[in-house]
Structure formats: C-alpha cells, structure tokens
DRENPA-946612 format. One record per residue (C-alpha): residue in three letters; x negated, y negated, z negated. Coordinates in pm, whole numbers, padded with zeros to 5 digits, always signed. Layout:
BEGIN
ALAXYZ/...
This chain:
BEGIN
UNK-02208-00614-02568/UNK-01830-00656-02598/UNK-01913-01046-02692/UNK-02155-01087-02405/UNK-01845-00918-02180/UNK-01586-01190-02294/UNK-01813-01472-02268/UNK-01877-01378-01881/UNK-01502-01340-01785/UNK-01434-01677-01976/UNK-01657-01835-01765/UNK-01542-01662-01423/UNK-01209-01804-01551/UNK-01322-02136-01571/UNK-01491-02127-01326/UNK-01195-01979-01104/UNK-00933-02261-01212/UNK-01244-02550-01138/UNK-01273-02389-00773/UNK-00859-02395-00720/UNK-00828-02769-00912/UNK-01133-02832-00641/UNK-00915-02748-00332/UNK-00778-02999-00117/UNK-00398-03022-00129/UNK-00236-02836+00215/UNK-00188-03085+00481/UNK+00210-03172+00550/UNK+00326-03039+00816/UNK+00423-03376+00946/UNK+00071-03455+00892/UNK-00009-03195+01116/UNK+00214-03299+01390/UNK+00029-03649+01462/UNK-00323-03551+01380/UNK-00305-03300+01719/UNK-00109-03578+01902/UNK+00186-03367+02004/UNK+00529-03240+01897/UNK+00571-02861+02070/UNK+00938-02845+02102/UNK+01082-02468+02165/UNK+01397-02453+02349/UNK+01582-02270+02630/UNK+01745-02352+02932/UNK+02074-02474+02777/UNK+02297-02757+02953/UNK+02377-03026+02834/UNK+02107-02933+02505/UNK+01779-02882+02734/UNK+01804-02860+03073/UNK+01602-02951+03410/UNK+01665-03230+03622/UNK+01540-03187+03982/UNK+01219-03387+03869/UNK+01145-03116+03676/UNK+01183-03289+03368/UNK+01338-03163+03038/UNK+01657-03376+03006/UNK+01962-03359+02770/UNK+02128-03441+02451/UNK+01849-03247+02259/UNK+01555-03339+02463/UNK+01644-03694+02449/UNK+01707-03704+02044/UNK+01337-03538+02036/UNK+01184-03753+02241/UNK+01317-04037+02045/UNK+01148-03852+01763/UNK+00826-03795+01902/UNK+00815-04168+01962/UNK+00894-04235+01634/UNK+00588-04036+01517/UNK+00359-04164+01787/UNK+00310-03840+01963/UNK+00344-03714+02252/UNK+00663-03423+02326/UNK+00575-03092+02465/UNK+00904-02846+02554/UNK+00823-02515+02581/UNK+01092-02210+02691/UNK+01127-01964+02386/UNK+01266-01593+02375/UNK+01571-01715+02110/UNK+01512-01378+01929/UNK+01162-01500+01816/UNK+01208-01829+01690/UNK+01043-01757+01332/UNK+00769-01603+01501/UNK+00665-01861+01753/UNK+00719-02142+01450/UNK+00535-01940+01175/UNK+00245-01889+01454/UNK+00228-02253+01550/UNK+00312-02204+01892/UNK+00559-02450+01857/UNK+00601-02684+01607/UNK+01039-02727+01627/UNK+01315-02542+01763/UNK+01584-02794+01894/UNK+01794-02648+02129/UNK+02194-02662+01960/UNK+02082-02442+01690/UNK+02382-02354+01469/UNK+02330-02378+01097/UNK+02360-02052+00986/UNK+02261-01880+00615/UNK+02009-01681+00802/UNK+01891-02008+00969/UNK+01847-02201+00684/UNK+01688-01946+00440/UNK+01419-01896+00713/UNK+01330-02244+00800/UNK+01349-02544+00695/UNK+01643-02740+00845/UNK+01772-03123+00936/UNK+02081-03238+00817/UNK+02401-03132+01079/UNK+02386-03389+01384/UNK+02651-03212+01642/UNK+02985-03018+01634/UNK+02986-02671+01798/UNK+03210-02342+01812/UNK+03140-02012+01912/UNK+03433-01940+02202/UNK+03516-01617+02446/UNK+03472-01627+02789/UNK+03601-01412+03040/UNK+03760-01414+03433/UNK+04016-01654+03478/UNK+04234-01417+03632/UNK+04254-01168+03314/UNK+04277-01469+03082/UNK+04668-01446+03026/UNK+04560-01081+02896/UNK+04318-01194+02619/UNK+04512-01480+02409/UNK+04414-01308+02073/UNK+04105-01168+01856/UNK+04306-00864+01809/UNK+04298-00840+02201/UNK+03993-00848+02253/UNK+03832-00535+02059/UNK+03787-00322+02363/UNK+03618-00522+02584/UNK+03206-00520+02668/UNK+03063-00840+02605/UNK+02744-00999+02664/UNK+02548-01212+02374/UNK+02250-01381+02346/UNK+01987-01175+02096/UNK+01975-01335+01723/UNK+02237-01652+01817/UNK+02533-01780+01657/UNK+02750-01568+01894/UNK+02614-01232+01814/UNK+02627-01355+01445/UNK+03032-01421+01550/UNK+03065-01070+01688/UNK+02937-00871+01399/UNK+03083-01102+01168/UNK+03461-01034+01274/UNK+03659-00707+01238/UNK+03811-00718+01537/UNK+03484-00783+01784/UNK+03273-00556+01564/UNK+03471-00318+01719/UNK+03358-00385+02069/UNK+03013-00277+02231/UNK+02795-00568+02357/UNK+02449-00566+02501/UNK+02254-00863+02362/UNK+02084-01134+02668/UNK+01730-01346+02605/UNK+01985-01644+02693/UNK+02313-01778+02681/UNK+02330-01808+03091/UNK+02249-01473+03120/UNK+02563-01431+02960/UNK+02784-01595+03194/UNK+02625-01435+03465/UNK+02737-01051+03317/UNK+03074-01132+03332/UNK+03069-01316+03673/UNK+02870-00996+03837/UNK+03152-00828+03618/UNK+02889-00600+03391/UNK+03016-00754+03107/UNK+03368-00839+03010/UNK+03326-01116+02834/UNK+03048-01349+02654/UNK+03054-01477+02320/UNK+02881-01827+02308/UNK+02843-02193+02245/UNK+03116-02418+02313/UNK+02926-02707+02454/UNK+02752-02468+02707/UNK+03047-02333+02805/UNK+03199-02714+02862/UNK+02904-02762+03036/UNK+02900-02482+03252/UNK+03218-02308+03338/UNK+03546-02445+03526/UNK+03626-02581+03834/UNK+03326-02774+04010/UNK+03088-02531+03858/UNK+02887-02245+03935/UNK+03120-02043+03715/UNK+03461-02177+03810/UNK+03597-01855+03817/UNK+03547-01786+03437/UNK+03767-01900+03124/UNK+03745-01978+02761/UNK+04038-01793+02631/UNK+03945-01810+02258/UNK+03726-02029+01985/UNK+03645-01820+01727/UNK+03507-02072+01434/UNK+03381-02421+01445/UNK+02998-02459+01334/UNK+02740-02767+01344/UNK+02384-02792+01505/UNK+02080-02861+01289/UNK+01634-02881+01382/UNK+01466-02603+01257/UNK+01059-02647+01170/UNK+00808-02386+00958/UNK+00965-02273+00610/UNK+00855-02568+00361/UNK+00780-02829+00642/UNK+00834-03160+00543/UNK+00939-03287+00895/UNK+01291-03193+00918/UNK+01317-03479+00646/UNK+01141-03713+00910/UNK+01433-03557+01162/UNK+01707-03679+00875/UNK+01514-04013+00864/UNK+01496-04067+01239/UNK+01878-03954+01303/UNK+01957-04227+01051/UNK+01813-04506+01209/UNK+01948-04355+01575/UNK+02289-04377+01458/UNK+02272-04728+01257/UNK+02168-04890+01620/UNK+02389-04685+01830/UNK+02176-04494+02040/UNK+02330-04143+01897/UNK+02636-04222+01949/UNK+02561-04367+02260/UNK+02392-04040+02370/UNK+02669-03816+02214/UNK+02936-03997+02459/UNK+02665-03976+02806/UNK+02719-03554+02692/UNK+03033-03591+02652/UNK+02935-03392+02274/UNK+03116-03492+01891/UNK+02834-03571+01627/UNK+02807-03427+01267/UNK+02985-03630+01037/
C-alpha cells in the first residue's frame, strides 16, 4: 500500500512540473501595450506636465514625451485623470497602463513600480501670500503654519520627512492646484509642492499672482512609472535616448522652460 502511495504522488509530481514546463511564458507588458492598440496614460491636471489647451487636448512637457512614445510603439495614447493617492491601484488593475505626470523618484516609488531612468529636474518648494513672505525665510519658520499637500506626492513625503514641517498640521488635497487654491482662499497657510508647477502657476500674470515661493526644500528628479516587473519603462529609457540624440528633448525641455536629468 505504502509503495502503491509513492508511486501515485511521483506521478502527480511529474505530472505537475509537465503541466507548469507546458505553460506559455507571461506576455511582456510591452507586449501587452501594442496588442490592445493603446497606451492608457494616468495623469492629473498639472501645468506645464499635463495640462488642457482650449481644444481640449492634453498638452505639455509630459504629454508630448508620451505621445512621442506611443508613436514609437505604434499605438495610439489615451490620458486619463487619476486620484494621485491611487496610482498602484489603477496600474496593478490595468486601468492605466503608465503614470507620467512629473512623478518624483522616490524609494517608495521605485520599490512599487517599475521606473524609467530620471528625465527632468524638480524640487519640492513652500508657497505662501506674498505679503507674509518676508515672515517665512526659514524651515525653522515655518513649523506653525497649516499647509495644504497633495495625498501620497513628493510634497507630503517633504513634510513628514523634515523635523521642522513634521511639526505643522496639513490636510492632504487629490491635487497639487487644489493646493494653491487653500492658501489663496486663505484655509491653508501654505502648500508644499512641485517646483515646476509652481513656476508654472504662481506670480505676476497668473491666476495666483498674489502667492510666493519663499523656500525649496530639496532638489529631486522625475521618472515613468508602469506595473511592478513591466518591461516598458526600459522601452521609456530606449525612447528618451533616441529623443535626446536628435534634439527633440531638449528642444521640448526649453518650449517648458524645464532642466532635463542629466
């Protein structure tokens, strides 16, 4: 009996390992991307990244780079508006296939996707009313203030990351221009967020010309963020290569007025 036992789980062992060897190997993710005919791009409203022109049409530094890409591939480009908070979520469920949208490479970033190679300079920076600037000229200054901060960015990273602003209460935002707009309705003190927003969208002959950067709290770099394990963000390396060899990053990076990665 003990014989007859043996020789049946040898064979449901064999027979086990034949059906795995038997199994087709898992498409590529890149793979994946051109056999449905479209790259699903997740971003947010976020001048001079992604951003509407009054066509309608997603425009920017970003959009433009992944539209290059998508060509590249053959495929068509799809941009679709993402809660920042649930990045992983909407790229492990395949609602989209990419987030590029001046993502900053953090740890956390990179251990839960898989990332391009840095293509764009950013910092994290303080914003607040011009008129209290003079006040705030220092970290240290800072402490006591509310601040607004978009949910799971590089900014809220920034606040809980310093001893000074870990200090100070903030109530996280779904996106960076919700931000701006707390401190100009003056229910926040300040915001904590990206740089070439900021640029973009604060100062004199803006919307927000009554708000300041009064500090820059670390400098950081933008990377494309696909599914854990996908083998496009190498495609993205690839594809940034050839965009700078002939100019056309570059050539994009001054029509932002933005610094590429070295």
């Amino acid at each position: 009996m003990k014989k007859m036992t043996a020789l049946l789980l040898a064979v449901l062992m064999v027979l086990s390992m034949a059906a795995c060897a038997s199994k087709p190997a898992e498409e590529s993710d890149l793979a994946y991307i051109q056999d449905k005919g479209t790259l699903v791009v997740g971003i947010t409203d976020f001048a001079p990244m992604d951003y509407q022109n009054e066509s309608g049409e997603w425009v920017g530094f970003d959009a433009d780079l992944a539209k290059a890409f998508a060509d590249s591939l053959g495929v068509k480009v799809e941009f679709v508006e993402i809660v920042w908070d649930n990045k992983v979520l909407e790229l492990d469920s395949k609602t989209i296939d990419c987030v590029w949208n001046g993502m900053t490479l953090t740890s956390e970033v990179t251990s839960a996707m898989a990332c391009s190679n840095a293509y764009c300079n950013n910092a994290q920076v303080v914003v607040v009313k011009a008129d209290v600037a003079d006040q705030y000229q220092t970290v240290e200054s800072l402490s006591d203030l509310a601040f607004a901060v978009e949910a799971g960015s590089a900014g809220e990273a920034a606040i809980e990351g310093d001893e000074n602003l870990a200090q100070a209460d903030y109530v996280s935002k779904s996106v960076q221009t919700d931000c701006l707009m707390e401190v100009a309705a003056g229910t926040a003190d300040a915001a904590v967020l990206d740089l070439t927003l900021a640029n973009a969208m604060i100062g004199e002959g803006t919307d927000y010309a009554d708000l300041k950067i009064v500090d820059e709290l670390n400098a950081e770099e933008y990377g494309v963020a696909f599914r854990k394990g996908s083998d496009a963000a190498a495609a993205v390396d690839e594809a940034f290569d050839a965009l700078k060899a002939d100019g056309t990053m570059q050539a994009l990076a001054d029509q932002y007025d933005l610094a590429l990665a070295d």
